[in-house]
C-alpha positions as CSV (number, residue, x, y, z in Angstrom):
1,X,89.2,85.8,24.5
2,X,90.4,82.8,26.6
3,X,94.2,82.5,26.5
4,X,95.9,79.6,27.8
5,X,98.6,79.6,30.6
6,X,100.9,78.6,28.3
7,X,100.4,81.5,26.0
8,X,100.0,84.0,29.0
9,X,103.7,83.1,30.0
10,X,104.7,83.7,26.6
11,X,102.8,86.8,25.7
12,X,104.8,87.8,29.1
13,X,108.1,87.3,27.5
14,X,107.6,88.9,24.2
15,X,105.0,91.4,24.6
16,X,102.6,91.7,21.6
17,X,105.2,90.9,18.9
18,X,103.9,88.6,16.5
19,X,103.8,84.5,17.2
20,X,103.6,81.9,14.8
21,X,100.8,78.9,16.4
22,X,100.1,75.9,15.5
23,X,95.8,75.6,15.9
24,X,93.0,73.5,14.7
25,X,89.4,74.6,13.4
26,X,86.7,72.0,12.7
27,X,84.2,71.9,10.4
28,X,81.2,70.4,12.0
29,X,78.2,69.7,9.6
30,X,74.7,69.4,10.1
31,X,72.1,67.2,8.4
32,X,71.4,69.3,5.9
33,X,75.3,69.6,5.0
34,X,75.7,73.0,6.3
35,X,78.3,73.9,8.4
36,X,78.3,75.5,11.8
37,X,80.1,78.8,12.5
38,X,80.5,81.1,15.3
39,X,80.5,84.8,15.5
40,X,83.3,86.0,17.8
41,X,82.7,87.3,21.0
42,X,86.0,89.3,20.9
43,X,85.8,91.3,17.2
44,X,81.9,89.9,16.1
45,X,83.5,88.4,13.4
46,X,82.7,84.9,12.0
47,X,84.5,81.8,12.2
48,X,84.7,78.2,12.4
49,X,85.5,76.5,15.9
50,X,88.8,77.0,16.2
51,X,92.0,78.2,18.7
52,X,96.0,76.8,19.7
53,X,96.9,73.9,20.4
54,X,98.3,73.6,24.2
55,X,101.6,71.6,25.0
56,X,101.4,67.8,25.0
57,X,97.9,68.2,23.3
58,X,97.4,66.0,19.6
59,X,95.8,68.3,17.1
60,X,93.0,65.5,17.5
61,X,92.8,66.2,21.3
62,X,93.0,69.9,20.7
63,X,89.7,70.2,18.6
64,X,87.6,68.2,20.6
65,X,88.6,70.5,23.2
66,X,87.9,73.8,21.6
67,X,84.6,72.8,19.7
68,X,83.2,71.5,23.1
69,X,84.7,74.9,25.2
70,X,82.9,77.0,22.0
71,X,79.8,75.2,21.0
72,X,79.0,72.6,24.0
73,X,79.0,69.8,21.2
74,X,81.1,66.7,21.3
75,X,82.7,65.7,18.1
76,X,85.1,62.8,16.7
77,X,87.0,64.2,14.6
78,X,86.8,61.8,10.9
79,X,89.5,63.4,8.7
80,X,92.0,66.0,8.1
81,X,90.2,68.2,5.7
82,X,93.3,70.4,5.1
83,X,96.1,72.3,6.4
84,X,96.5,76.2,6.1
85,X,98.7,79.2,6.5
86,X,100.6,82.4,6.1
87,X,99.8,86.2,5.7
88,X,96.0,85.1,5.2
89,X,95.9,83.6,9.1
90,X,97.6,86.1,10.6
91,X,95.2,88.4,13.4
92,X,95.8,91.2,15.5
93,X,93.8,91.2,18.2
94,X,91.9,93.7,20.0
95,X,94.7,94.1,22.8
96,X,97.5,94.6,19.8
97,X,98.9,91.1,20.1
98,X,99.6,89.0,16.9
99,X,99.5,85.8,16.0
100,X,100.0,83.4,12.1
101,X,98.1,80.6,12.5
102,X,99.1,76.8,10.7
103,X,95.8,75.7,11.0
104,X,94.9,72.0,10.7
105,X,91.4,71.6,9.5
106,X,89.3,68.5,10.6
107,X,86.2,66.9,9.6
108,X,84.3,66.1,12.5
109,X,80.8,64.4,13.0
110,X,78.7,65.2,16.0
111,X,78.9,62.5,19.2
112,X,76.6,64.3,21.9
113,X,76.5,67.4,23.6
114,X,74.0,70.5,22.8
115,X,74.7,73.5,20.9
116,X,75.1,76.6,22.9
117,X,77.8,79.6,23.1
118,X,79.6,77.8,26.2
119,X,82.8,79.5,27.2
120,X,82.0,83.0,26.2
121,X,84.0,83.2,23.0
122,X,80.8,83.2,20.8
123,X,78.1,85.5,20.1
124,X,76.4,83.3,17.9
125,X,76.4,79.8,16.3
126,X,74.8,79.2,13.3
127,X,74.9,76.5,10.6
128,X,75.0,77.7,7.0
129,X,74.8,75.9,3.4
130,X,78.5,76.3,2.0
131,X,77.8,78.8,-1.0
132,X,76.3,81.2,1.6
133,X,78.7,81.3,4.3
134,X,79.7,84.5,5.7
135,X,83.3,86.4,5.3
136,X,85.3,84.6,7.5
137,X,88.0,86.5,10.1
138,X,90.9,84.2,8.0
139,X,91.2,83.1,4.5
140,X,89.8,79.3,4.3
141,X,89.3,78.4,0.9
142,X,85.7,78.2,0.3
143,X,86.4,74.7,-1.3
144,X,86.7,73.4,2.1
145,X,83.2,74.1,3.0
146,X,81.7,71.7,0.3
147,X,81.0,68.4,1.5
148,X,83.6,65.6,0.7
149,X,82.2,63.7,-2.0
150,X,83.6,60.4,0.1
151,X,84.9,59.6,3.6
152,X,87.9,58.4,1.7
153,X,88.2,61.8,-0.4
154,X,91.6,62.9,-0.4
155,X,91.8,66.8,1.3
156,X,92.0,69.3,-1.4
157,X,95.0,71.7,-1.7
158,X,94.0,74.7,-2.8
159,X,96.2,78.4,-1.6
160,X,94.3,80.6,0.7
161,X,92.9,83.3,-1.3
């Protein structure tokens, strides 16, 4: 998986011992309401568009940045759809490193670009209807896969299963 420089200098400080990130993953819908996931590259396990945020970066700026480096789409990103943490965002990669994600969620609507596995990190995109999503490789509530019933919708707090 692509690592940033800032995490490489890290990761060269402290080994493999566990970090806690902050990260963004986007939910990016298509006409039909269903939501696009990837299947990783790294552990073939599915996902939603996601990764760290890099110094200086917003949250904003950061998935922008990933969904275009994983699916080659350009998105604005419309809301905060939730925030997320603890023991069920933690992931131990293939190399033994490990990382707890506080993952801000975004809404985002589709601006340009074309879908296609871009930078390597996906096998596979694929939209999917929110009651038939696959297992995810982090515990998302599946809540957060239905569409808002509003723009102006307040995010849903509901504990990671």
């Amino acid at each position: 998986m692509a690592i940033s420089e800032y995490l490489r200098d890290l990761r060269a400080l402290v080994g493999s011992r566990l970090l806690l990130l902050p990260g963004v993953a986007a939910i990016v819908r298509d006409p039909d309401n269903r939501v696009l996931f990837m299947r990783r590259s790294d552990n073939g396990e599915w996902g939603l568009p996601a990764g760290a945020i890099d110094p200086g970066e917003t949250p904003a700026e950061a998935v922008v940045r990933e969904v275009r480096e994983e699916t080659g789409l350009e998105v604005k990103p419309s809301r905060i759809a939730g925030v997320f943490g603890g023991k069920g965002f933690r992931v131990r990669y293939e190399n033994g490193d490990e990382a707890e994600y506080t993952v801000i969620v975004f809404d985002c609507e589709i601006v340009g670009g074309q879908l296609a596995a871009a930078d390597g990190e996906a096998l596979e995109l694929r939209y999917f209807a929110p009651d038939e999503a696959p297992k995810l490789q982090v515990a998302y509530p599946r809540s957060l896969l239905r569409p808002p019933r509003s723009v102006t919708e307040p995010p849903r707090f509901e504990p990671a299963r």
